[in-house]
mmCIF file of the N, C-alpha and C atoms, coordinates in Angstrom:
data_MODEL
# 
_entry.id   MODEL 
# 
loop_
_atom_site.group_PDB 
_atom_site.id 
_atom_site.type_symbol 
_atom_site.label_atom_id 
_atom_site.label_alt_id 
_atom_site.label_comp_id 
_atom_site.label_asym_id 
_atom_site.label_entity_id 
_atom_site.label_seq_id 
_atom_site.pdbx_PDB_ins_code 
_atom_site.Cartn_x 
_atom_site.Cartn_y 
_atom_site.Cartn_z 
_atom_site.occupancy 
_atom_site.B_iso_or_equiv 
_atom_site.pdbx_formal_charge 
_atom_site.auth_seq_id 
_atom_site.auth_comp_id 
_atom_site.auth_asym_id 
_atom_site.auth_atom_id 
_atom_site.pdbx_PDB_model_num 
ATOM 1   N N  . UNK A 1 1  ? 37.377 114.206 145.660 1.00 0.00 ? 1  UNK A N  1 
ATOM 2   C CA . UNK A 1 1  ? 37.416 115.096 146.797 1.00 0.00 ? 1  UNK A CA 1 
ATOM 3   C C  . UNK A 1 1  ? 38.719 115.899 146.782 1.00 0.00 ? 1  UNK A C  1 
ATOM 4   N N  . UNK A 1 2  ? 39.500 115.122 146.505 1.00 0.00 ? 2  UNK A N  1 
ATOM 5   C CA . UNK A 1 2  ? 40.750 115.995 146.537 1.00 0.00 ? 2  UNK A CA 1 
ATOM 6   C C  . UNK A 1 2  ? 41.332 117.202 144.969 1.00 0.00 ? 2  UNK A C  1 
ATOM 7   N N  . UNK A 1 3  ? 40.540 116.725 144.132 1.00 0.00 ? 3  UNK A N  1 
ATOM 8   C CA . UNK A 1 3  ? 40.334 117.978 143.199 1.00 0.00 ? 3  UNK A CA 1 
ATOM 9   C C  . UNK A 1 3  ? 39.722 119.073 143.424 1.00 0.00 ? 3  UNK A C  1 
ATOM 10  N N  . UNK A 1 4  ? 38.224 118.474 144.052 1.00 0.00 ? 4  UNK A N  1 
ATOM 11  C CA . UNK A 1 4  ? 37.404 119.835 144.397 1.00 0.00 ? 4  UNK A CA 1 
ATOM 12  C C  . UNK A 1 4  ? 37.686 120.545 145.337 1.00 0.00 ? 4  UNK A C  1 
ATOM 13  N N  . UNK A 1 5  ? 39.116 120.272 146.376 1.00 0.00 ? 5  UNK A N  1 
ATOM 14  C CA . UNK A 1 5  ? 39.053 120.968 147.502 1.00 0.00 ? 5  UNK A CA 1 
ATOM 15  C C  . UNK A 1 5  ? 40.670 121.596 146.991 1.00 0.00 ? 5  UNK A C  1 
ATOM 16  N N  . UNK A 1 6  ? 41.367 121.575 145.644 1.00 0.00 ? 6  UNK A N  1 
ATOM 17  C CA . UNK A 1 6  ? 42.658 121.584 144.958 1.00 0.00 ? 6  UNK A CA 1 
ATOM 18  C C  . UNK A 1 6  ? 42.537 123.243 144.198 1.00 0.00 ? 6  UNK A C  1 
ATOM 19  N N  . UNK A 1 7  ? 42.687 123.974 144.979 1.00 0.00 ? 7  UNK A N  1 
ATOM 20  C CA . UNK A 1 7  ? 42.586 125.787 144.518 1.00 0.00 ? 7  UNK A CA 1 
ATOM 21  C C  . UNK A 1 7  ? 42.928 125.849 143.030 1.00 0.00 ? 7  UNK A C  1 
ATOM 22  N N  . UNK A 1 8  ? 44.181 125.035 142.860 1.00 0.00 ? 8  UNK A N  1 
ATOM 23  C CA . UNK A 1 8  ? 44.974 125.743 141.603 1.00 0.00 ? 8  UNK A CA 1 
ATOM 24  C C  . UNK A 1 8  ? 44.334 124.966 140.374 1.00 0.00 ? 8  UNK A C  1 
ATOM 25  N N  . UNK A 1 9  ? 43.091 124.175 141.097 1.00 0.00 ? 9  UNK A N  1 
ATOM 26  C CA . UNK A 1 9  ? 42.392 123.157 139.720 1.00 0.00 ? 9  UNK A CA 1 
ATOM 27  C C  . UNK A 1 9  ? 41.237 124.072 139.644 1.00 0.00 ? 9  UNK A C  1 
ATOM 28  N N  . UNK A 1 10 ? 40.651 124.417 140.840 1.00 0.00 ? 10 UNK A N  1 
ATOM 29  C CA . UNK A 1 10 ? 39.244 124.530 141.102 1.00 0.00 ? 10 UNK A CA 1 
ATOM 30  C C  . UNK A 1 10 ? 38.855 126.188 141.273 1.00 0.00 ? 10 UNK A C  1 
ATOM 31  N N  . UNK A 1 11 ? 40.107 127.051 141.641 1.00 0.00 ? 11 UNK A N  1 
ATOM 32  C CA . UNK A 1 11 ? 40.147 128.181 141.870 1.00 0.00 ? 11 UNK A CA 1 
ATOM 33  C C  . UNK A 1 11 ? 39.471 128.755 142.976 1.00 0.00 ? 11 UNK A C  1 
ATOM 34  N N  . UNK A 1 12 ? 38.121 129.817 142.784 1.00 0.00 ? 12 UNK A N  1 
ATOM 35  C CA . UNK A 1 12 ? 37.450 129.908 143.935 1.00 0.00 ? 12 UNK A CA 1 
ATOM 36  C C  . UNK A 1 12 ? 36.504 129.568 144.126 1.00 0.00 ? 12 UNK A C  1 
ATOM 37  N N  . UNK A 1 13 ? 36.029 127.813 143.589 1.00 0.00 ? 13 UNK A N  1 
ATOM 38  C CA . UNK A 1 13 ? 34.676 127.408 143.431 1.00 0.00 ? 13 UNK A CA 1 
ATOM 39  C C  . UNK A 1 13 ? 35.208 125.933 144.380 1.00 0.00 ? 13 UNK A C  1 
ATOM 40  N N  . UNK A 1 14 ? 36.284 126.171 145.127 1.00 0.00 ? 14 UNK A N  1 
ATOM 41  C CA . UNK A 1 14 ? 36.544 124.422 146.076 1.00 0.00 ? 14 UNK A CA 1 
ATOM 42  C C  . UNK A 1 14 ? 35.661 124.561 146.988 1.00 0.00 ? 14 UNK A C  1 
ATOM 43  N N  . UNK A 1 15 ? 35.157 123.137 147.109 1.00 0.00 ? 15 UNK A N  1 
ATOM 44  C CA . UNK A 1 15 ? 34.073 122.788 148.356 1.00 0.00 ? 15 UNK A CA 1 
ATOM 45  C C  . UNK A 1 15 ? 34.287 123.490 149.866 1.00 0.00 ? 15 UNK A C  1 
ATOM 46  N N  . UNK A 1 16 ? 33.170 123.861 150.406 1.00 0.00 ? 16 UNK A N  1 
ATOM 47  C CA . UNK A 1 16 ? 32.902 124.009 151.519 1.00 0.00 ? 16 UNK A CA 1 
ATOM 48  C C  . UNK A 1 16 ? 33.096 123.027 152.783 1.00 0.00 ? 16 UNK A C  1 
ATOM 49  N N  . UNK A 1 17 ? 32.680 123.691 153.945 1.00 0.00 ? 17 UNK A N  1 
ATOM 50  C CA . UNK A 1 17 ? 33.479 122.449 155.043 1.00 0.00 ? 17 UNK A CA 1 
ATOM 51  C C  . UNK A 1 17 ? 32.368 121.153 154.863 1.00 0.00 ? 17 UNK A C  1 
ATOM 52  N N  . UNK A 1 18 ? 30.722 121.575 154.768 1.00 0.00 ? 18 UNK A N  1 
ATOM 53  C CA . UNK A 1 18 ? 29.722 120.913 154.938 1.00 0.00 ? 18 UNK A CA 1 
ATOM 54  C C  . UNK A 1 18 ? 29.768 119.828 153.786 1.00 0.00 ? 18 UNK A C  1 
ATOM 55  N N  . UNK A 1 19 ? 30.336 120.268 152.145 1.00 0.00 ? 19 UNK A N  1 
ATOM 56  C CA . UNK A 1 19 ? 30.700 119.657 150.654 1.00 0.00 ? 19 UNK A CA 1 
ATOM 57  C C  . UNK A 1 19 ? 31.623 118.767 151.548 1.00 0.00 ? 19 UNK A C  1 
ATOM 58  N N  . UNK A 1 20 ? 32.772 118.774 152.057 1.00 0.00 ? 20 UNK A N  1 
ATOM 59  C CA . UNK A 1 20 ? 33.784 118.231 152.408 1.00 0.00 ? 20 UNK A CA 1 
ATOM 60  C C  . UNK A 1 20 ? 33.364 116.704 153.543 1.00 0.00 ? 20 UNK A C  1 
ATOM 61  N N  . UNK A 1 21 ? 33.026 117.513 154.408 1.00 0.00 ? 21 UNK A N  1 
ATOM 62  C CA . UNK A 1 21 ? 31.775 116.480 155.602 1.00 0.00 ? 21 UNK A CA 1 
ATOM 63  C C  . UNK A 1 21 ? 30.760 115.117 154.253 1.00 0.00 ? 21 UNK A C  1 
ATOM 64  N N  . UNK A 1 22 ? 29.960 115.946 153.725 1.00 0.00 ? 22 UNK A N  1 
ATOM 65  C CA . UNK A 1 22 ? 29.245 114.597 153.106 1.00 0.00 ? 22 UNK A CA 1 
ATOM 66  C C  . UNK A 1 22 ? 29.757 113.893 151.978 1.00 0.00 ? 22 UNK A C  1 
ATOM 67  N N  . UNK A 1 23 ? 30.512 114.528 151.525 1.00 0.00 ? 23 UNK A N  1 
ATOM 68  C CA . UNK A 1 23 ? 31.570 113.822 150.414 1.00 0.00 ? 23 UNK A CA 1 
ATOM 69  C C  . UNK A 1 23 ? 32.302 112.449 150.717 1.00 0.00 ? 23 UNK A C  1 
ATOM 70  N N  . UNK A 1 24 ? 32.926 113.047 151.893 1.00 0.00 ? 24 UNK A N  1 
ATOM 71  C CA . UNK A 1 24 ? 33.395 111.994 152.938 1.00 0.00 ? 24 UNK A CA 1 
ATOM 72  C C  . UNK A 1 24 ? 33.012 111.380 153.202 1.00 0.00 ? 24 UNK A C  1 
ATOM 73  N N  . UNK A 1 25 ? 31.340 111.295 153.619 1.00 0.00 ? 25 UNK A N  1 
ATOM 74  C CA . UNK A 1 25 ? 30.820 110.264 153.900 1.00 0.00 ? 25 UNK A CA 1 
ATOM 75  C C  . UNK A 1 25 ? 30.254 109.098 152.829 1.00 0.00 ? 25 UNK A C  1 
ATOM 76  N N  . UNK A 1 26 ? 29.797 110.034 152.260 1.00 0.00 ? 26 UNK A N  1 
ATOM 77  C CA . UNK A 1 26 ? 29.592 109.214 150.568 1.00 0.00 ? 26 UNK A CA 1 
ATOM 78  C C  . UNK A 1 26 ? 30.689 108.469 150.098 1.00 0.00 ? 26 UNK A C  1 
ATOM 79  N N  . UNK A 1 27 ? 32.068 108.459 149.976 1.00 0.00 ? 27 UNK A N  1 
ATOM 80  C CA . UNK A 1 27 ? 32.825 107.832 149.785 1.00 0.00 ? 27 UNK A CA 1 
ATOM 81  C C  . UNK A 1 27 ? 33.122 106.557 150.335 1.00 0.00 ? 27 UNK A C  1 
ATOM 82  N N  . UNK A 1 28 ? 32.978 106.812 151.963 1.00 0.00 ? 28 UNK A N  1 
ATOM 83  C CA . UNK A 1 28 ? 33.098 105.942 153.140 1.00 0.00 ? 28 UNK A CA 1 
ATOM 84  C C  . UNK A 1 28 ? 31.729 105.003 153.086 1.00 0.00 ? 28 UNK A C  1 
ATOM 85  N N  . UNK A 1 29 ? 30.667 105.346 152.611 1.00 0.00 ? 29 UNK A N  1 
ATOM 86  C CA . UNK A 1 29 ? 29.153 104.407 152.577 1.00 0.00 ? 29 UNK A CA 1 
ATOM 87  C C  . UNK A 1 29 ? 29.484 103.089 151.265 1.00 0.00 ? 29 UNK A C  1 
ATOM 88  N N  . UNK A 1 30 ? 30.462 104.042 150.382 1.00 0.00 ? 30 UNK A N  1 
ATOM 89  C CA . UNK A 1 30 ? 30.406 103.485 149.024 1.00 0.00 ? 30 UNK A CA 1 
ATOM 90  C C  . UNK A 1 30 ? 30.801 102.632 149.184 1.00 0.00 ? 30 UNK A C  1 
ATOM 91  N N  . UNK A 1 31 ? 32.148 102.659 149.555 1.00 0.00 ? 31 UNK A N  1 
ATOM 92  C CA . UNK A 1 31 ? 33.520 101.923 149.893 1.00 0.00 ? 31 UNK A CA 1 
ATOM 93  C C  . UNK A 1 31 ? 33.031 100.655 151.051 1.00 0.00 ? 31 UNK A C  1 
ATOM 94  N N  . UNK A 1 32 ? 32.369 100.827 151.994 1.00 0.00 ? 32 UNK A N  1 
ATOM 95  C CA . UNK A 1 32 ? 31.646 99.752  152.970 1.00 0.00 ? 32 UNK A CA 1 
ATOM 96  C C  . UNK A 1 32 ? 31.091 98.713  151.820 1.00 0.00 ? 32 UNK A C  1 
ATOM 97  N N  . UNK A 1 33 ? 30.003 99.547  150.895 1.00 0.00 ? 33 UNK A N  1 
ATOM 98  C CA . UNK A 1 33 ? 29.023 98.674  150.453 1.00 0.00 ? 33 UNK A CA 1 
ATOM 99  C C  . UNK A 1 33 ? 29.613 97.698  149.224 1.00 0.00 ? 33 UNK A C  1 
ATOM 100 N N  . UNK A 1 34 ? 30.427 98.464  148.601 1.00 0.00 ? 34 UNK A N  1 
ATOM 101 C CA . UNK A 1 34 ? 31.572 97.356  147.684 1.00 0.00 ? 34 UNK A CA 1 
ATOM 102 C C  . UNK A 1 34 ? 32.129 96.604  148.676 1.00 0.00 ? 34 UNK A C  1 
ATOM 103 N N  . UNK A 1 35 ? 32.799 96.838  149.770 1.00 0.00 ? 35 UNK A N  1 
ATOM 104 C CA . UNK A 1 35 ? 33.376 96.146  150.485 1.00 0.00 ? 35 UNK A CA 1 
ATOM 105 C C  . UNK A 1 35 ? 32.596 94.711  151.080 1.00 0.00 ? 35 UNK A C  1 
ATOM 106 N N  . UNK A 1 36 ? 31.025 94.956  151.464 1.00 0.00 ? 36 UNK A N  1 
ATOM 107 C CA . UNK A 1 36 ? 30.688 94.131  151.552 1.00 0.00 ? 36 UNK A CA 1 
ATOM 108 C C  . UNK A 1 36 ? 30.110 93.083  150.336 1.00 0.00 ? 36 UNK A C  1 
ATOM 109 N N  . UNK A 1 37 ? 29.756 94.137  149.454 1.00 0.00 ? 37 UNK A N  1 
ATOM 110 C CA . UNK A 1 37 ? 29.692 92.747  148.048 1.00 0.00 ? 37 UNK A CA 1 
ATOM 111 C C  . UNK A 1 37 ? 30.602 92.204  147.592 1.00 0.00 ? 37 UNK A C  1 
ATOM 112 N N  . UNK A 1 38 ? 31.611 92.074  148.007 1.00 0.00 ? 38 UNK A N  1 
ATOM 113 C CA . UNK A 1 38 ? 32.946 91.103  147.579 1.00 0.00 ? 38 UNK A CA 1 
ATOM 114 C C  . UNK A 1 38 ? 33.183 90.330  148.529 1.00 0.00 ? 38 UNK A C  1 
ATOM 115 N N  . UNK A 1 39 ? 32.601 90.717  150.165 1.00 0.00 ? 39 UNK A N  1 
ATOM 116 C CA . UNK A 1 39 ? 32.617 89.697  151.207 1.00 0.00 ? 39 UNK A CA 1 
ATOM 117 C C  . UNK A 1 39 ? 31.131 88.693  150.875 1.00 0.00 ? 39 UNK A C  1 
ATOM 118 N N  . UNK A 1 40 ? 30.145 88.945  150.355 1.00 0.00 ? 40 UNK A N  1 
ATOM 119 C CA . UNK A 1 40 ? 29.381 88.200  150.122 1.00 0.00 ? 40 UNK A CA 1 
ATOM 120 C C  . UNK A 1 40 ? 29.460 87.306  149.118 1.00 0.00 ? 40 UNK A C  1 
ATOM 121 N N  . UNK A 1 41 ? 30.549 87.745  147.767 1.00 0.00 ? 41 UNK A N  1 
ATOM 122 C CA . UNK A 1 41 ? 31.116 86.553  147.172 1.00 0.00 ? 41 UNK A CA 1 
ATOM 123 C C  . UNK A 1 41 ? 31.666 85.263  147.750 1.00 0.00 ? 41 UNK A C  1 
ATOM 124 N N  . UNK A 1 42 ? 31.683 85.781  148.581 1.00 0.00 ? 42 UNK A N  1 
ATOM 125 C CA . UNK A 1 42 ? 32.627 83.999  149.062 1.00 0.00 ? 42 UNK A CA 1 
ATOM 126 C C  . UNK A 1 42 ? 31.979 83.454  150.020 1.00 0.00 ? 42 UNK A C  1 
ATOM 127 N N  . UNK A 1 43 ? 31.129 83.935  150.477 1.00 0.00 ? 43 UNK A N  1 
ATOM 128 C CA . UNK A 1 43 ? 29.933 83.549  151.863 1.00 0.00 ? 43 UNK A CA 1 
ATOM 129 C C  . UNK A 1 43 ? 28.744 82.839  151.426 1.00 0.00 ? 43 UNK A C  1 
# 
């Protein structure tokens, strides 16, 4: 996320606000769901 939204990498092709919105969330779903398969290791 932080490349694609990085001008001097990406020029004039960095994500949009809506790219930015579900990116975010995709990250945040990911990050839960690892989070919970490592809590289910020990449970």
């Amino acid at each position: 996320m932080l490349m694609t939204n990085n001008r001097g990498i990406m020029g004039d092709r960095v994500n949009s606000t809506a790219m930015n919105v579900l990116g975010w969330i995709t990250i945040a779903f990911v990050f839960a769901a690892s989070a919970g398969l490592v809590v289910s290791w020990f449970l």
